[in-house]
C-alpha positions as CSV (number, residue, x, y, z in Angstrom):
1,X,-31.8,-15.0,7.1
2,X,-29.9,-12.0,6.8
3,X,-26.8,-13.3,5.1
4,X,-24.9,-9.3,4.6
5,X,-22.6,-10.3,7.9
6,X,-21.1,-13.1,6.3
7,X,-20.9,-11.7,3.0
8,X,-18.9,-8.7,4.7
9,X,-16.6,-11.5,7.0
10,X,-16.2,-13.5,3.5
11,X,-14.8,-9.8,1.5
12,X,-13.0,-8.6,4.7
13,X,-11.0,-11.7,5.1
14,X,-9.7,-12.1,1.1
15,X,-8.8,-8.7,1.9
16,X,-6.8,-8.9,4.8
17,X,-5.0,-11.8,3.7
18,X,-4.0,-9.7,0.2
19,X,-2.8,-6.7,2.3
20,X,-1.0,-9.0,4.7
21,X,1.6,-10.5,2.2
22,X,2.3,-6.9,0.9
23,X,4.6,-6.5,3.8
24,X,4.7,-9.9,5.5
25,X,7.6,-11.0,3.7
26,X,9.9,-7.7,4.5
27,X,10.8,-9.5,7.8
28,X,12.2,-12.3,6.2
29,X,14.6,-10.5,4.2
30,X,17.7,-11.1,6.6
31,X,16.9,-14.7,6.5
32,X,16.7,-15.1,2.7
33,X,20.3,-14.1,2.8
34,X,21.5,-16.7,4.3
35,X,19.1,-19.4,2.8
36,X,18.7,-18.8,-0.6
37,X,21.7,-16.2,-0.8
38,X,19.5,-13.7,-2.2
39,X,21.7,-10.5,-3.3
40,X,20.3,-7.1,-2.3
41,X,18.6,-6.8,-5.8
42,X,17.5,-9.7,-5.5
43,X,15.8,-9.0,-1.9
44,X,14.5,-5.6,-3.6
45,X,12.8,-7.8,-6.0
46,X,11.4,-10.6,-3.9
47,X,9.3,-7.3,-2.1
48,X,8.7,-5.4,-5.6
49,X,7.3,-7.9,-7.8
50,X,4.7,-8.7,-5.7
51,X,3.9,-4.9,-5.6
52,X,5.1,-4.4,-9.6
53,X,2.4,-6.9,-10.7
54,X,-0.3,-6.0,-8.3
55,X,-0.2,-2.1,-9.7
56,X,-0.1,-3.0,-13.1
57,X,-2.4,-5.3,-13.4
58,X,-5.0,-3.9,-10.9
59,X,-6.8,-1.6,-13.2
60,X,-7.8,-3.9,-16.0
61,X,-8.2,-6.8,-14.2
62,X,-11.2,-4.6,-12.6
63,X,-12.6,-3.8,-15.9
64,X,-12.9,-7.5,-17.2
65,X,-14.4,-8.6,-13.1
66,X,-17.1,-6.0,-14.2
67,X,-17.8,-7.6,-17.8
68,X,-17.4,-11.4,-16.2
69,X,-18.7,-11.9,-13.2
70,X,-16.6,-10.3,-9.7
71,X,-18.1,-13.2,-7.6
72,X,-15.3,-15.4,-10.3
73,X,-12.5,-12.9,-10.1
74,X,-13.2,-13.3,-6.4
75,X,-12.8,-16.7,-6.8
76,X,-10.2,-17.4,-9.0
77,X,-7.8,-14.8,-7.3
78,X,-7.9,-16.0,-4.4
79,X,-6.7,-19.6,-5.9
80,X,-4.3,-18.2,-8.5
81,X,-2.8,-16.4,-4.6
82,X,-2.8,-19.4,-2.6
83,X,-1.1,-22.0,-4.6
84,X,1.6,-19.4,-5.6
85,X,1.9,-18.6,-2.1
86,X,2.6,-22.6,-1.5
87,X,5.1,-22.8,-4.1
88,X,7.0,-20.0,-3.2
89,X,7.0,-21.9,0.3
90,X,8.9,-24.9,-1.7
91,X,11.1,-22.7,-4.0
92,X,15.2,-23.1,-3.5
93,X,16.2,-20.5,-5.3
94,X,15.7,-16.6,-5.3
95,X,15.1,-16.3,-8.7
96,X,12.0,-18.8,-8.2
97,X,10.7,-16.9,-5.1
98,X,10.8,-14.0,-7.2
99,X,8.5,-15.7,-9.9
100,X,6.2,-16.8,-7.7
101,X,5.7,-13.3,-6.1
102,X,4.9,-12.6,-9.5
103,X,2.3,-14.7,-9.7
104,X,0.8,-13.8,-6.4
105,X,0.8,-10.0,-7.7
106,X,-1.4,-11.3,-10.5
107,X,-3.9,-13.2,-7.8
108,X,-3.8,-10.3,-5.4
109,X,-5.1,-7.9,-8.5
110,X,-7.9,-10.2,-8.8
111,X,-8.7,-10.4,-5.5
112,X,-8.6,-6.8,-4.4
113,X,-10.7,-4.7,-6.7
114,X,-13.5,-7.6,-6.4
115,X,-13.9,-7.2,-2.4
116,X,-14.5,-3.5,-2.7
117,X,-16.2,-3.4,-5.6
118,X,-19.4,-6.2,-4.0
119,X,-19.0,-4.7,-0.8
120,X,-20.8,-1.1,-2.9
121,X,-23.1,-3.8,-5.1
122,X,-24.4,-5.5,-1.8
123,X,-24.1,-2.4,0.7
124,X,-26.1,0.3,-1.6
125,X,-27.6,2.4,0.8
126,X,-24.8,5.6,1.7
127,X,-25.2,4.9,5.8
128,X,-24.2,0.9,5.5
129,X,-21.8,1.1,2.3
130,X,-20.0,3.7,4.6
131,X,-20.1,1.1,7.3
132,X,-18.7,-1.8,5.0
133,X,-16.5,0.9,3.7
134,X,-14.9,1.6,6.9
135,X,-14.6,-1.7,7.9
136,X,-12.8,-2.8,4.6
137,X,-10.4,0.3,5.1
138,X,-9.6,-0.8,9.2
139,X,-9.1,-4.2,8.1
140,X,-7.2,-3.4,4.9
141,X,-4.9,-1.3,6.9
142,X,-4.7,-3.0,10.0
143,X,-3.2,-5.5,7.8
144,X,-0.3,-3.9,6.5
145,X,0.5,-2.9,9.6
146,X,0.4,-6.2,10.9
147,X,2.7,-8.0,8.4
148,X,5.3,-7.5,10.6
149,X,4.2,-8.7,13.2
150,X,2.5,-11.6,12.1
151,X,6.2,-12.4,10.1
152,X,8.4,-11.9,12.8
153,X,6.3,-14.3,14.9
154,X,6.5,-16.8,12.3
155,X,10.2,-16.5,12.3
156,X,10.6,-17.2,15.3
157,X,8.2,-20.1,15.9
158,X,9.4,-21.6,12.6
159,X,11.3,-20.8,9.2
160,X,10.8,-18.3,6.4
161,X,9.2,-20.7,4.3
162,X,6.2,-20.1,7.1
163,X,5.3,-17.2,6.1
164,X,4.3,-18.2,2.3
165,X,2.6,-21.7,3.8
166,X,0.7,-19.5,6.0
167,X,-1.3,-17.4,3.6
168,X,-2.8,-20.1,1.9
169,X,-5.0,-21.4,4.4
170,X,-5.8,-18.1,4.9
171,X,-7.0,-17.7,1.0
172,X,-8.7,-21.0,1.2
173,X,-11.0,-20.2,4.0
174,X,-11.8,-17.1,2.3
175,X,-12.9,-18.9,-1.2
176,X,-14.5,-21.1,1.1
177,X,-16.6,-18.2,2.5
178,X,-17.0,-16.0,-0.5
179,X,-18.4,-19.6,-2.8
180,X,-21.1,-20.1,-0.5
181,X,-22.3,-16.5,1.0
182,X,-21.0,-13.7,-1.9
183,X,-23.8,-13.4,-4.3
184,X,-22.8,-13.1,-8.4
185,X,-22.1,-9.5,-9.5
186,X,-21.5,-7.9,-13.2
187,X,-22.3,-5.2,-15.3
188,X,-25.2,-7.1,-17.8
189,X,-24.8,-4.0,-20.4
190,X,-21.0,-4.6,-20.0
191,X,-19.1,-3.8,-23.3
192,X,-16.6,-5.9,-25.3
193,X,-13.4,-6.2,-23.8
194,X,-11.2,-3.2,-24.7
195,X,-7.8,-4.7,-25.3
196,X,-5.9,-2.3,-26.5
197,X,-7.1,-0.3,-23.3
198,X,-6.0,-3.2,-21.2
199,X,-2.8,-3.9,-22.7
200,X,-2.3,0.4,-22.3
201,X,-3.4,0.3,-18.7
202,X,-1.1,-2.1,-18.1
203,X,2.1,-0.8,-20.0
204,X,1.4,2.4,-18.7
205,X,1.4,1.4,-15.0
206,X,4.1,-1.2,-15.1
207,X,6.4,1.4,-16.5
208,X,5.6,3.7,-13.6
209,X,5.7,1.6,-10.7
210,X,9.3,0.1,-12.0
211,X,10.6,3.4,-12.9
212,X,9.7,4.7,-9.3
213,X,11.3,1.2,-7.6
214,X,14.4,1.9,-9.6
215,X,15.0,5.4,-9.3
216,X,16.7,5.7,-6.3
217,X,19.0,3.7,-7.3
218,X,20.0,5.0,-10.8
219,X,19.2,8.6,-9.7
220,X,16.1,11.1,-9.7
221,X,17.7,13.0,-12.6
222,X,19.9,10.2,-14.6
223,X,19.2,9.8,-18.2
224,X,17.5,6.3,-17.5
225,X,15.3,7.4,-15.2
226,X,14.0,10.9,-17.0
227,X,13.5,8.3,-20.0
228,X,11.7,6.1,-18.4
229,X,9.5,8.7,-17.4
230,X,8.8,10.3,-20.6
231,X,7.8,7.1,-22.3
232,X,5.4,6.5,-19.2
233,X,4.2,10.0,-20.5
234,X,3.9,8.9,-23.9
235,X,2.1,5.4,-23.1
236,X,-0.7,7.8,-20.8
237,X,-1.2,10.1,-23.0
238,X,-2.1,6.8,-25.8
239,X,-3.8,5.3,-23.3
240,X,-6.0,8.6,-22.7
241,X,-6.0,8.7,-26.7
242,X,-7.6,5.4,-27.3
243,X,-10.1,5.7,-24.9
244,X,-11.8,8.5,-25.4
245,X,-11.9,7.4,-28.9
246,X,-13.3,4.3,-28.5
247,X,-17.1,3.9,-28.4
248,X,-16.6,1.2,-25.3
249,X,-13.7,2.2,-23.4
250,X,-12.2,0.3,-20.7
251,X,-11.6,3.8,-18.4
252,X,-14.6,6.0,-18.4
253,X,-12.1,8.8,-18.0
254,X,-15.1,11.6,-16.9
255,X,-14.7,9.8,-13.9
256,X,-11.4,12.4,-13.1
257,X,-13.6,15.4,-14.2
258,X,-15.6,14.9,-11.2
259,X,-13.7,16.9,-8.3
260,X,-15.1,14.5,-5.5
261,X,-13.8,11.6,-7.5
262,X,-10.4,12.9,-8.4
263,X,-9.4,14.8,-5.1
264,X,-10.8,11.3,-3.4
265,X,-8.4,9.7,-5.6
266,X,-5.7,11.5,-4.4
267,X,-6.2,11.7,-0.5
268,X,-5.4,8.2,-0.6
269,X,-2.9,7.9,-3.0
270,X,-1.2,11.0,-0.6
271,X,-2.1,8.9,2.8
272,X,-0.5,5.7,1.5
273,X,2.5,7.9,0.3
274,X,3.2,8.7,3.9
275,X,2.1,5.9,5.9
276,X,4.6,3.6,3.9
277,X,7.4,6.4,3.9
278,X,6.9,6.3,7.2
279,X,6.9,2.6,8.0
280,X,10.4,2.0,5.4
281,X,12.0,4.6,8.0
282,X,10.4,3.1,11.4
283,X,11.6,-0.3,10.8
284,X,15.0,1.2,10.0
285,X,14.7,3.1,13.8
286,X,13.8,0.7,15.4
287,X,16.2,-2.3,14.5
288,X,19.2,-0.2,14.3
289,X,19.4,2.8,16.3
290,X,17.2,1.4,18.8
291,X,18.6,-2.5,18.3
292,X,14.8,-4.1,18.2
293,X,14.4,-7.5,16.4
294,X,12.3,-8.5,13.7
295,X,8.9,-9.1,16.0
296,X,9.7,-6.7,18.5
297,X,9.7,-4.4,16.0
298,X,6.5,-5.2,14.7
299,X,5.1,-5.4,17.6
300,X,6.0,-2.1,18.3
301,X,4.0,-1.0,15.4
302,X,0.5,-2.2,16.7
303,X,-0.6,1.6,17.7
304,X,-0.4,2.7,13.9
305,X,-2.7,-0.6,13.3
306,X,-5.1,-0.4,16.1
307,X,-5.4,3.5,15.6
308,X,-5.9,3.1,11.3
309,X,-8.6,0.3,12.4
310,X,-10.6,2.6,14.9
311,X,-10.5,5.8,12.8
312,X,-10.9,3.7,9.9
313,X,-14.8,3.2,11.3
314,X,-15.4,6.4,13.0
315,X,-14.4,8.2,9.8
316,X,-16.5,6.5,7.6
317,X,-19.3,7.1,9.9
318,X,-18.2,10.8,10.2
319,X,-18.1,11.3,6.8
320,X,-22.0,10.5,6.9
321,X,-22.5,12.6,9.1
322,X,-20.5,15.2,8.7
323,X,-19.5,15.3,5.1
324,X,-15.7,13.6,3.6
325,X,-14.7,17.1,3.2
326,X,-13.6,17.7,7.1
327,X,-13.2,14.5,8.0
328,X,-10.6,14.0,5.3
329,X,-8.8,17.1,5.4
330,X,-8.4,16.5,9.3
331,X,-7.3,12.9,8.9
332,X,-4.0,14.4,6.2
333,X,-3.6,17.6,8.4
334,X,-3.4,15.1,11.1
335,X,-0.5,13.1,9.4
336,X,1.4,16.5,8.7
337,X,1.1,16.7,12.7
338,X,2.8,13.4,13.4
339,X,5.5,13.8,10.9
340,X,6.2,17.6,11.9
341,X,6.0,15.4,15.5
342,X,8.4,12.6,14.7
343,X,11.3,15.0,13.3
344,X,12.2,15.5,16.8
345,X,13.1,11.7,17.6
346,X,16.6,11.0,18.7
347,X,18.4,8.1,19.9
348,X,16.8,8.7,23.3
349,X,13.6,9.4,22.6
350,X,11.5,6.8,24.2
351,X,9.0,4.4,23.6
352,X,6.1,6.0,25.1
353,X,6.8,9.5,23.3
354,X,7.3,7.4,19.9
355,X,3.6,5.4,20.6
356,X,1.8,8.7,21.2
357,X,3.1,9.8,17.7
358,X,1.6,6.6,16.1
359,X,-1.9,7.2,17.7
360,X,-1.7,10.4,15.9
361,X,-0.6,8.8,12.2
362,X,-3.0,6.1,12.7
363,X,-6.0,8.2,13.6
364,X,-5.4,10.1,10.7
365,X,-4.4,7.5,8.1
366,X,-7.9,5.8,9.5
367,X,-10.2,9.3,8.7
368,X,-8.3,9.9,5.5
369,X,-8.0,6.4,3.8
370,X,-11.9,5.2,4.6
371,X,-14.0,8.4,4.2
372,X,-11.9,9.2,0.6
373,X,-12.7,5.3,-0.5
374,X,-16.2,5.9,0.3
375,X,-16.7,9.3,-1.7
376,X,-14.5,8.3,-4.5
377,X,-17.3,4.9,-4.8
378,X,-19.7,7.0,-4.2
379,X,-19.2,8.4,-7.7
380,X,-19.0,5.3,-10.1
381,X,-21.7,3.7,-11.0
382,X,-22.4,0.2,-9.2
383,X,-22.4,-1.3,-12.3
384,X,-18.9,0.1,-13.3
385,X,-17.9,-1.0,-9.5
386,X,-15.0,-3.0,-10.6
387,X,-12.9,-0.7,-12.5
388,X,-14.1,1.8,-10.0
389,X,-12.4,0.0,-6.9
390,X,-9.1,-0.9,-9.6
391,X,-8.2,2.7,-9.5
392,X,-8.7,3.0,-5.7
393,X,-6.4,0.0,-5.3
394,X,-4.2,1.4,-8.2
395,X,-3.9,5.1,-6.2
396,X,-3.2,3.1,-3.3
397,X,-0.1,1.2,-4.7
398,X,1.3,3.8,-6.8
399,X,1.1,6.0,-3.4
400,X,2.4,3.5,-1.4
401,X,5.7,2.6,-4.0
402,X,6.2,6.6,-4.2
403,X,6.3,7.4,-0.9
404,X,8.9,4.2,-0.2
405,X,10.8,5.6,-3.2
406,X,10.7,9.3,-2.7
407,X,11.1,9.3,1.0
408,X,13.8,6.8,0.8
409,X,15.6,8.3,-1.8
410,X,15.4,12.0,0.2
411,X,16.7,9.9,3.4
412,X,19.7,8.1,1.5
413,X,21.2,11.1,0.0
414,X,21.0,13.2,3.0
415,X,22.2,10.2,5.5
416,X,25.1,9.8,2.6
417,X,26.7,13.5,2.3
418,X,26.0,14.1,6.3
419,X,27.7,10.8,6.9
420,X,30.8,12.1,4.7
421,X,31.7,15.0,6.7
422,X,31.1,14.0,10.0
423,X,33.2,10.9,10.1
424,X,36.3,11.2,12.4
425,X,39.6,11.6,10.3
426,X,41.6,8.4,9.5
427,X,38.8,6.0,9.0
428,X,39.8,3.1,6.6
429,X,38.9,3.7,3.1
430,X,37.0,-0.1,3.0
431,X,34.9,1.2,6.5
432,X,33.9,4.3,5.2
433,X,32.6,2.4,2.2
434,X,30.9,0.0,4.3
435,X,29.1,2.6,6.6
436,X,28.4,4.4,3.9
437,X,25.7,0.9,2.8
438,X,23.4,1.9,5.5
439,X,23.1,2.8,8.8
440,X,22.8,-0.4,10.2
441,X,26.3,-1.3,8.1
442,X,27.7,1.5,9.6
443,X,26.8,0.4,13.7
444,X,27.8,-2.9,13.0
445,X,31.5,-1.3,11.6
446,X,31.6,0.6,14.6
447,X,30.6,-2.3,17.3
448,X,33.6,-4.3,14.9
449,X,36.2,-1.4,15.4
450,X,35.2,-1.2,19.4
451,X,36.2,-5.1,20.1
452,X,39.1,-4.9,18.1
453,X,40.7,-1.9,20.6
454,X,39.6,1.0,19.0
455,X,36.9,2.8,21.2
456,X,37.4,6.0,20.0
457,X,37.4,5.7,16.2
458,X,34.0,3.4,17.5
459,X,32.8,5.9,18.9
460,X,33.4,8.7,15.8
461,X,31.5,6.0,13.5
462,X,28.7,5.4,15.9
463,X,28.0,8.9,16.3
464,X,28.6,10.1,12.6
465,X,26.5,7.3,11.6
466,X,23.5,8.0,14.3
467,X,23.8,12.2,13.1
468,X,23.4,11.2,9.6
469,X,20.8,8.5,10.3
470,X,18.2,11.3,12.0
471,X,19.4,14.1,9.1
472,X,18.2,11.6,6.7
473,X,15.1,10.9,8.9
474,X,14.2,14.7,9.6
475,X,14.0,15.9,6.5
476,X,12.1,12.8,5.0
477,X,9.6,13.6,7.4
478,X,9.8,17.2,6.4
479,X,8.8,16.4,3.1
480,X,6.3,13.8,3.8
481,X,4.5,16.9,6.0
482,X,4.2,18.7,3.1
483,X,3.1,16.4,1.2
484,X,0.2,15.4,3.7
485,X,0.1,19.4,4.2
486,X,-0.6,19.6,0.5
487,X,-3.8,16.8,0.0
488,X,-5.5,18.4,2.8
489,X,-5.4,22.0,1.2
490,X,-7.1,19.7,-2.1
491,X,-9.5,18.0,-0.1
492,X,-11.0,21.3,1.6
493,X,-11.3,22.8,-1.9
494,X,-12.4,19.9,-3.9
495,X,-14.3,17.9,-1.8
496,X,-18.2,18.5,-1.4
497,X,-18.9,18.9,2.0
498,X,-22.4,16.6,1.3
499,X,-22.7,15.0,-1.5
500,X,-25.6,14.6,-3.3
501,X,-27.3,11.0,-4.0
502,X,-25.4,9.8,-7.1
503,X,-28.6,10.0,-9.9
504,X,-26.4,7.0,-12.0
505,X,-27.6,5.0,-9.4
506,X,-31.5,5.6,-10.6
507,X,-30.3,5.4,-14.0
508,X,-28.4,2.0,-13.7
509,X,-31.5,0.6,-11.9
510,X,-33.9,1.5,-14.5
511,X,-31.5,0.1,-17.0
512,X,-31.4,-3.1,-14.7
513,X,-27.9,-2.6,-13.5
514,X,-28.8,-3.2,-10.1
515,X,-31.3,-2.9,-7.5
516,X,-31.6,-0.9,-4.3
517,X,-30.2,-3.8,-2.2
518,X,-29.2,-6.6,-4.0
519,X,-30.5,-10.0,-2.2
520,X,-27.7,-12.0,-1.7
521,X,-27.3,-15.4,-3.9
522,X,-26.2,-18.9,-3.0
523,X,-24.6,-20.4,-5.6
């Protein structure tokens, strides 16, 4: 019996259900409010922990599933997720949610590097790993763009606390899966655990993400901030330090002197960048200017996911075929498209125009994200698999948290000083504060001021507030454009149009790392 279907359904589904709580919960948000009277950092942090946690722990995490056994990370991720994800469900307090967001970040860290890094161990051959590959990026990203979706639903059939009792089901039937059809997978010539390297990787990535989350808040250029960024510096540069000094480092950092690798690396770190840039502003559209709720908002969303899923497949396959080189480059010169595209939505653009624009990000999010996974595995040795896929999964979460940060930050200031000169003279000091929260703030100010007699200066606000809104919006996309504009110039001059058969490979299966196609194992 040929057991590889099941062993890709078991590693697809602890996937999805990882990348599925990464933006599940932003729907929710309002709610918590209310319920657990979460303050706005507080709502910041029930979203960032999971993601602060995940990123920092990702990369070593990886290392040690290679040295014992990614079949038991597999595992015991996937239960460290799910019962944190049922006590969240139970918690009273936003302080406790926050905790146990925490705790999921760790689960999801063992969980995510371990699907990827079997799916290259069991799919070995370049035709079928692409295959798995793809299939693992259409579901990974179908996911995120279906947390929405799948959240707002759940509000509405039920309560917040839903949304937490519904992932762990999810995680059960995917231990379930993976216990009886993944086979074991390690590294037998693994080396000691590198601790200092761990405890490195971690500081150095911790430091990053939560500089990035709270930048935009204490200012791109502020004292704290610069700081912050210098001792991330500092901790990188030790990290870099200790292992290339070490005789059994953690990080074989050669890896980022191979061009395929690193520009790989970066094509999805650059896609992620923009696809959640993108998706912090959409939401924004949508529920304010264009007055959507929570599901019909996600629902509005499915062309991005249906179009990353598709592309997701064909590109992998293209990439075979074709080389990663084209196929990348046209997935991020793609995205430049859409967001060069989307700077010309106004309030009256409609939905039709706005769908056609998310067929285009989602066909190229799909040919960049899948066919960049597959080179950048293409270049670590199976036996290193683990930490190979923990740096994928790291470049996607450190892409993903910059793109939120940088794109939001660019749309705040601009929405701010536009929103200062074009409101109408004689507007309250206390409104002016108020509209100046957020767009959203500012529209309900001006519904406020239109019942209580005052159509005009409703008016002034509404429109002030909707200019500034798609300033903001404009030149975020701007930058995201160049930014997408950017990692497709690096792909078509690093990437190998055909890459050779990686000769590790031969290596690590005369050293008995592995063997041309594993046979699955029951255990």
């Amino acid at each position: 019996m040929n057991r590889k279907p099941l062993i890709l359904i078991s590693l697809l589904l602890a996937a999805f259900v990882i990348n599925l709580d990464t933006t599940i919960v932003n729907v929710a948000l309002p709610t918590l409010v209310g319920q657990l009277h979460a303050s706005n950092s507080q709502l910041q942090w029930i979203v960032d922990a999971f993601n602060l946690v995940f990123a920092a722990s990702v990369l070593g995490v990886g290392s040690l599933s290679d040295r014992f056994g990614r079949k038991g990370m597999l595992l015991a991720g996937l239960s460290v997720f799910g019962l944190a994800s049922l006590a969240g469900g139970v918690m009273d307090s936003a302080g406790a949610l926050i905790a146990a967001r925490s705790v999921m970040g760790v689960g999801a860290a063992m969980v995510f590097p371990s699907t990827l890094s079997l799916l290259t161990n069991v799919f070995t051959e370049r035709g079928e790993r692409a295959r798995a590959i793809g299939l693992w990026g259409a579901t990974t990203g179908a996911a995120i763009a279906l947390g929405p979706i799948v959240g707002g639903w759940l509000l509405e059939v039920s309560d917040w606390r839903s949304i937490f009792f519904a992932m762990a089901p999810i995680a059960a039937i995917a231990g379930v899966l993976a216990a009886r059809y993944v086979p074991t997978s390690r590294d037998p010539h693994a080396p000691r655990t590198d601790r200092a390297g761990f405890a490195l990787s971690t500081a150095v990535i911790a430091l990053l993400v939560y500089t990035i989350i709270e930048a935009p808040d204490h200012g791109w250029g502020s004292t704290r901030t610069i700081g912050s960024f210098a001792a991330t510096a500092v901790l990188a540069a030790a990290f870099a330090a200790w292992e290339r000094r070490t005789d059994q480092p953690m990080l074989d950092l050669s890896l980022f002197g191979n061009p395929r690798f690193t520009a790989a690396s970066a094509s999805v770190a650059i896609s992620f960048f923009a696809l959640s840039g993108f998706i912090f502003l959409v939401t924004q559209y949508f529920q304010f200017v264009k007055g959507y709720g929570p599901l019909s908002t996600g629902v509005r969303l499915l062309p991005v996911a249906s179009f990353v899923a598709i592309s997701s497949i064909l590109g992998a396959k293209l990439a075979v075929r074709i080389g990663a080189k084209l196929v990348v480059a046209s997935g991020l010169f793609l995205m430049a498209a859409f967001y060069l595209w989307v700077t010309t939505a106004a309030a009256g653009t409609g939905y039709e125009t706005i769908a056609a624009q998310m067929v285009v990000l989602g066909t190229g999010m799909g040919l960049t994200s899948a066919p960049a996974t597959e080179a950048m595995m293409g270049v670590v040795p199976k036996a290193k698999a683990g930490v190979g896929s923990a740096v994928n999964d790291a470049t996607r979460l450190l892409g993903g948290t910059l793109g939120v940060s940088v794109i939001g930050s660019v749309y705040a200031s601009l929405y701010a000083s536009r929103l200062t000169a074009a409101l109408p003279a004689g507007v309250p000091s206390a409104v002016t504060r108020t509209a100046h929260a957020s767009v959203g703030a500012a529209l309900t100010v001006a519904s406020g001021q239109g019942h209580a007699g005052h159509p005009a200066l409703a008016a002034g606000i509404h429109d002030a507030a909707t200019s500034a809104f798609f300033r903001g919006f404009s030149t975020a996309n701007l930058v995201a454009a160049g930014v997408a504009t950017g990692g497709a110039v690096m792909a078509l001059a690093l990437l190998p149009s055909h890459p050779s058969a990686r000769p590790e490979d031969e290596a690590d299966e005369l050293r008995g790392f592995g063997s041309p196609a594993p046979a699955p194992a029951t255990n």
